[in-house]
LUMVEXKE-943848 format. One record per residue (C-alpha): x, y, z; residue number from 1. Coordinates in nm, 2 decimals, m for minus. Layout:
% residues N
+--------+--------+--------+-----+
!   east !  north !     up !  nr !
+--------+--------+--------+-----+
!      X !      Y !      Z ! NUM !
...
+--------+--------+--------+-----+
//
This chain:
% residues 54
+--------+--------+--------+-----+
!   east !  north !     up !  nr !
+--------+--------+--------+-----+
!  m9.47 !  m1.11 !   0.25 !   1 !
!  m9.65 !  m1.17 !   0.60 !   2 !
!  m9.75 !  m1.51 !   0.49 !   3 !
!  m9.40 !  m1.65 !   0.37 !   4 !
!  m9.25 !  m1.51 !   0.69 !   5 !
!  m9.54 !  m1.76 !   0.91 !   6 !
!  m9.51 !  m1.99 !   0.69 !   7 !
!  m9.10 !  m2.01 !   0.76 !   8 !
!  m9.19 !  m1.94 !   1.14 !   9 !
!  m9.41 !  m2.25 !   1.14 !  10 !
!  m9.20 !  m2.47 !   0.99 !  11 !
!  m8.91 !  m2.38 !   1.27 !  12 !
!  m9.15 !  m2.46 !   1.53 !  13 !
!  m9.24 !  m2.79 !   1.43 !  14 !
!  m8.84 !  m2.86 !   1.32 !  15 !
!  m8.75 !  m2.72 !   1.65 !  16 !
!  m9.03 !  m2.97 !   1.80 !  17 !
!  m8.88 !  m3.29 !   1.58 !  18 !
!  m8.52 !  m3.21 !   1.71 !  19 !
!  m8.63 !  m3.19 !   2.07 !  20 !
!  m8.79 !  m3.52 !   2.07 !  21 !
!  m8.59 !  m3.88 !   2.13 !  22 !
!  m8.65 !  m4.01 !   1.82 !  23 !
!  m8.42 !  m4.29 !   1.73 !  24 !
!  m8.04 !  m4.39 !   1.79 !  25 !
!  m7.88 !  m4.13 !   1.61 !  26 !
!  m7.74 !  m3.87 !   1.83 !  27 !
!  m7.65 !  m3.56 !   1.55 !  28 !
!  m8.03 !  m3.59 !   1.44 !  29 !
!  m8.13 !  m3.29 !   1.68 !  30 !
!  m7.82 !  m3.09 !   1.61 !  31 !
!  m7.92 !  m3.09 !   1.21 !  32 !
!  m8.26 !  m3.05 !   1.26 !  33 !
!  m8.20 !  m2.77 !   1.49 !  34 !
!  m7.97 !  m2.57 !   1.27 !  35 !
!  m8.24 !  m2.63 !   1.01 !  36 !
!  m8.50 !  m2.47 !   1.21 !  37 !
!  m8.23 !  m2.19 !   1.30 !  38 !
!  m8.20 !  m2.13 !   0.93 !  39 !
!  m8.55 !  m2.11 !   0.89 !  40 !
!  m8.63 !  m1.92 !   1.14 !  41 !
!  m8.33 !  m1.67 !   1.03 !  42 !
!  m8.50 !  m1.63 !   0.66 !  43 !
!  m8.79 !  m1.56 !   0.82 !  44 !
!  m8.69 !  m1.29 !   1.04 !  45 !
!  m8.51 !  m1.15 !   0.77 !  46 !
!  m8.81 !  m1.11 !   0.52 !  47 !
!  m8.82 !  m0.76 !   0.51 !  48 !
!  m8.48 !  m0.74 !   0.40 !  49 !
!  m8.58 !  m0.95 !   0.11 !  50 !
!  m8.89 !  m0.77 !   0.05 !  51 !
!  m8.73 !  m0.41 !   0.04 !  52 !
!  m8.42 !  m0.54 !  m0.19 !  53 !
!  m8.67 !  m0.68 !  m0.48 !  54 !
+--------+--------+--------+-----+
//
């Protein structure tokens, strides 16, 4: 279970670094990716909940 929660807490870091940069014209591209990361990042600090329920 460790691994699946780095795994999800390394992908929000680097969607978390994507959003933050000024990447094109399109101003709701950080927003999305931001709540992206924010999902991950909300999986992955929920893992043990997960693991304990299966």
């Amino acid at each position: 279970m460790a691994v699946f929660q780095a795994l999800f807490y390394l992908i929000a870091i680097v969607l978390l670094v994507i959003a933050a940069l000024p990447l094109g014209t399109r101003r709701t591209r950080g927003l999305g990716l931001g709540l992206l990361a924010a999902a991950f990042a909300l999986t992955a600090f929920s893992a043990p909940v997960f693991d304990a329920a299966f």
